[in-house]
C-alpha positions, 0 to 999 in steps of 0.5 A: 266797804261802801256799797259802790265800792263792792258793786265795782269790785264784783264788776272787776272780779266777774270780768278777772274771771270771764276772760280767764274762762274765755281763754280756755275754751277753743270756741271763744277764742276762734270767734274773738281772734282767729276768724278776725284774722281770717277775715282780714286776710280774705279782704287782703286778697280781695282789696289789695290793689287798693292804694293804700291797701284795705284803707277804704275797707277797715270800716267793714272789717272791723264791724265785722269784727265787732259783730262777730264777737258781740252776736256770737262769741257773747251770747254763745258764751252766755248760754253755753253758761246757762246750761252747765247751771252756772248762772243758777249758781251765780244769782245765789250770790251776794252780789248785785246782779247788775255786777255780774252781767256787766263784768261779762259785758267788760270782759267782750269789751276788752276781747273786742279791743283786742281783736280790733288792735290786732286787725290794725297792728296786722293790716299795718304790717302785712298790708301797709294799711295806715293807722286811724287819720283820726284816733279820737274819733275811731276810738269813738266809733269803735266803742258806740258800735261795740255797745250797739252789737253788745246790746244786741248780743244780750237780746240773743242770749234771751232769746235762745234757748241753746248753743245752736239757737244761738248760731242760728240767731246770730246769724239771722243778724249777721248775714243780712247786715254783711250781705245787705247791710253794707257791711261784706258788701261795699254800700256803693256797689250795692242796688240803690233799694238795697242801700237804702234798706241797709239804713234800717240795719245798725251795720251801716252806722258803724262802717260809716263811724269806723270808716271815718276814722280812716278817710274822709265820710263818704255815707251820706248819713253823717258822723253824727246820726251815725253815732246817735243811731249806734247810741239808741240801737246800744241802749235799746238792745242793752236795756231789753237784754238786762231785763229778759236774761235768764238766769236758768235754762230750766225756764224756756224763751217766751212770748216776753222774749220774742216780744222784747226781741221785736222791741229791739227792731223797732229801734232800728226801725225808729233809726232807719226811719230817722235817716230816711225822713232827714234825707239821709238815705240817698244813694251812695255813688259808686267811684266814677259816678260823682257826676250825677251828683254835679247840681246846677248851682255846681254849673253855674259857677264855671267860669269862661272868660280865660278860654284859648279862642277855637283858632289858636295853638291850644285847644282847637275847635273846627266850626261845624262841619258839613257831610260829606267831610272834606276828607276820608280820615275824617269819614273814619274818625266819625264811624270809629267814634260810634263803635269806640270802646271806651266810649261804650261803658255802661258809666255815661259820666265815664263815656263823656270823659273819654271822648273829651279825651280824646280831643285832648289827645289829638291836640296833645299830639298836635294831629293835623286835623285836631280841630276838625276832631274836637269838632267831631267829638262834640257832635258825638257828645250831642248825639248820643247824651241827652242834654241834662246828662251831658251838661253834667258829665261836661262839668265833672271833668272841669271841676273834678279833673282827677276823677274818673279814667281818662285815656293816653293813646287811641291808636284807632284814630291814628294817636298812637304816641303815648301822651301824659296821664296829667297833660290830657287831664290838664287839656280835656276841661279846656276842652269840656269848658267850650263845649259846656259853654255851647250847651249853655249858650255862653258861647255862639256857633258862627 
């Protein structure tokens, strides 16, 4: 047998016999499968509503998954291990040493598989979350993101010096990725430093190459520094794990460990800094906030050539008009207006589509005086929105009508017929059209 031959076949056989081993003991088995399945059944509860359920979030509960498996049930496993002298005795063997470590390494890898096909056949039939959109691609992203926690889970193995330090170790890693690290926490919702911190953390490149798997990338980072990133913090964790890992629990962790350790963070140093010297770290809006992210070259290619005129059946729009109004209702309309609660939102982006909707109502529901409160509306736009601001909430409704939340009924301007979500999202960028055009110039005030 050639020396390649035996080299795979100790591989295949010290993989046969970690995942024997890890099937018998309860601890393994807690981290590879059941806490997966807790998981997926707490973001089940949490994430529900979503339509479909849990799509948005399998890229976090997967590198949940992964990291849990790869931090902690590998270098648990591996120390665990170290201490009952099996590793001792494993090096007195025949074998190349590289053989035995990496049939360990298979072994996770195959349990990790496991745990994944299991989190997605359960979300499917529980939840009704669907399959990857993209096979080939979350099967990608699912192999670089277990080769980088893999890694990492080598260097903690090297590290520690037993079982609790372990715990302790793995959980300096886990918790502030899932914290932080856009992981537990949707990177969205999370302070604009936080996001940006969580570039530095491996973490974030593996949700946004599951995620994507999924849906449509929304991390500004990209698929491709997504998987390099994964890719270099892998090789690096792996390579410094390989060289440091103990084979005796007699020999204790050192200065080379803590310094091989370092050297691991320095990739994700290196990583971080990659994404922020390429400008892959800017903020990632949260839903209902793609509006500061409209740009002027955006603007510039609205259109308003095919606007219905101020005087015609649809869409109309009194000229200025002069205090004190012509009638009470209007007086009230004004003062309603400033107290209007949805148009009191911390989301000024969300503040600007409701009152465009709210013209868009009036005319829907052909008030007597629609013009009169589209006219009013546009005042309040001015009044409360500085300019640059509003310019770009203006052109988010025309260019993203299905953004965002609209309303139907306002009772508290008399509109308290129900109107069509669809027929005010289709009225309020007329709406929005003229009133960006009056910002713009395009159009004149008599």
């Amino acid at each position: 047998m050639s020396a390649s031959a035996r080299f795979g076949d100790a591989l295949l056989r010290q993989a046969w016999l970690s995942l024997r081993l890890n099937f018998r003991a309860p601890m393994p088995v807690v981290y590879g499968y059941l806490l997966p399945v807790v998981f997926l059944f707490g973001f089940g509860g949490i994430f529900r509503a979503g339509n479909p359920p849990l799509l948005a979030e399998m890229g976090q509960l997967l590198t949940i998954t992964i990291l849990g498996s790869a931090a902690l049930g590998l270098p648990t496993a591996l120390v665990a291990e170290r201490e009952r002298g099996v590793w001792r005795r494993y090096r007195l063997l025949p074998v190349a040493p590289a053989a035995l470590v990496g049939g360990v390494v298979l072994a996770r890898f195959a349990i990790v598989a496991g745990a994944v096909a299991l989190q997605l056949v359960l979300a499917h039939l529980v939840f009704g979350t669907p399959w990857p959109s993209q096979p080939l691609v979350f099967l990608v992203a699912a192999l670089a993101a277990t080769f980088a926690f893999l890694g990492l889970g080598l260097v903690i193995a090297a590290l520690a010096d037993g079982v609790p330090v372990v715990q302790a170790l793995g959980q300096c890693l886990f918790l502030p990725m899932i914290l932080l690290g856009g992981v537990g926490v949707p990177l969205a919702v999370l302070p604009i430093w936080a996001q940006r911190l969580a570039g530095f953390m491996p973490g974030r490149y593996a949700v946004a190459a599951l995620q994507s798997g999924f849906t449509e990338m929304r991390d500004p980072v990209g698929l491709g520094y997504a998987f390099a990133a994964l890719l270099v913090v892998g090789a690096a964790a792996a390579a410094i794990g390989l060289l440091l890992f103990r084979w005796d629990s007699a020999f204790r962790a050192g200065p080379r460990q803590r310094l091989g350790a370092l050297l691991a963070l320095a990739a994700w140093v290196a990583v971080g800094l990659g994404a922020a010297g390429t400008g892959r770290l800017r903020p990632l809006l949260p839903p209902g906030y793609a509006w500061q992210e409209i740009t002027d070259a955006q603007i510039a290619t609205i259109t308003y050539e095919n606007l219905p005129g101020d005087n015609e059946l649809v869409t109309r729009l009194a000229p200025p008009l002069v205090q004190p109004f012509a009638s009470t209702r209007l007086e009230s309309v004004a003062a309603r207006l400033a107290v209007w609660a949805p148009a009191q939102t911390e989301n000024s982006g969300e503040n600007i589509r409701h009152l465009v909707a709210l013209a868009a109502l009036a005319d829907l529901a052909q008030d007597p005086q629609e013009g009169e409160i589209a006219r009013l509306v546009y005042d309040r736009l001015r009044a409360v929105h500085p300019a640059d601001e509003l310019r770009r909430g203006l052109a988010w409704i025309i260019l993203c009508p299905d953004d965002g939340t609209v309303v139907t009924s306002a009772s508290a301007f008399g509109l308290r017929r129900e109107i069509d979500e669809n027929a005010v999202r289709n009225r309020a960028p007329l709406y929005a059209q003229k009133f960006l055009a009056r910002e713009l110039g395009r159009i004149r005030e008599p």
